[in-house]
N, C-alpha and C positions, 0 to 999 in steps of 0.2 A: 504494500500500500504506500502510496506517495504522501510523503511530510509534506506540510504546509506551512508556510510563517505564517504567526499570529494575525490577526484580521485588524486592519485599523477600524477600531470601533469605539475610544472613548472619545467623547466628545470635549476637549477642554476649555474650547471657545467657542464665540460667536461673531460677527462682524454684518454691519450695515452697510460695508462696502465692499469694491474685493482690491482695493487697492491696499488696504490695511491687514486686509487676511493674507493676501501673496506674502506681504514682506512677515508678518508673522510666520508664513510656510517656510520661508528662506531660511528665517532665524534659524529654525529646528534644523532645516536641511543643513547648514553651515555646523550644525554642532552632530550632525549624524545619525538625528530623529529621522523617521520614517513617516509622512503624514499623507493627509490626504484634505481637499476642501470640500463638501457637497453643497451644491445650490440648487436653492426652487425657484429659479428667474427663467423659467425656455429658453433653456440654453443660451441665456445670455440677452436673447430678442426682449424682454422685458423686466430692464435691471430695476424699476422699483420696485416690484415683488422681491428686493433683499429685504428690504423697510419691514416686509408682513414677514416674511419665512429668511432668518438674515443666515447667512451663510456660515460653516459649520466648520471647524477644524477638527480633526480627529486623527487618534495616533491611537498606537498599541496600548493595551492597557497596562503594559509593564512597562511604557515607559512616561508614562501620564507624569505621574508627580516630576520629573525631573525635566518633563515638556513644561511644566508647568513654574516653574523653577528659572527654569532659563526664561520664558517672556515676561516673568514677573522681576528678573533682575535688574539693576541701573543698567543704561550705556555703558561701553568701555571709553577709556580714554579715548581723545580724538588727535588726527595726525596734525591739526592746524594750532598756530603756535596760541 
């Protein structure tokens, strides 16, 4: 029988927009989370449906608390003087 990785299925966020949910997806992706966004806008053709059903971040549920850990962290340093 064929192994599976874990299912991204907990939900740690929400977002009314998907310009704030990408750069939260990146964050994880930059630290080596696994995630996924789901949206109920038709495919995109009507983005104020994020407003009623806003868009979903979801990761493994063994790596939740530490998805959750990292977007709740300060910024790092920045390179400008």
């Amino acid at each position: 029988m064929e192994m599976r990785p874990p299912e991204l299925n907990t939900v740690i966020r929400t977002f009314a927009n998907e310009a704030e949910a990408q750069i939260a997806q990146a964050v994880l992706d930059a630290n080596g989370i696994d995630s996924n966004l789901i949206r109920d806008d038709a495919g995109g053709m009507m983005p104020w449906l994020q407003w009623l059903h806003p868009i979903r971040l979801v990761v493994r549920e063994a790596d939740s608390v530490e998805a959750v850990e990292i977007l709740d962290s300060p910024p790092g340093p920045t390179l400008l003087p």
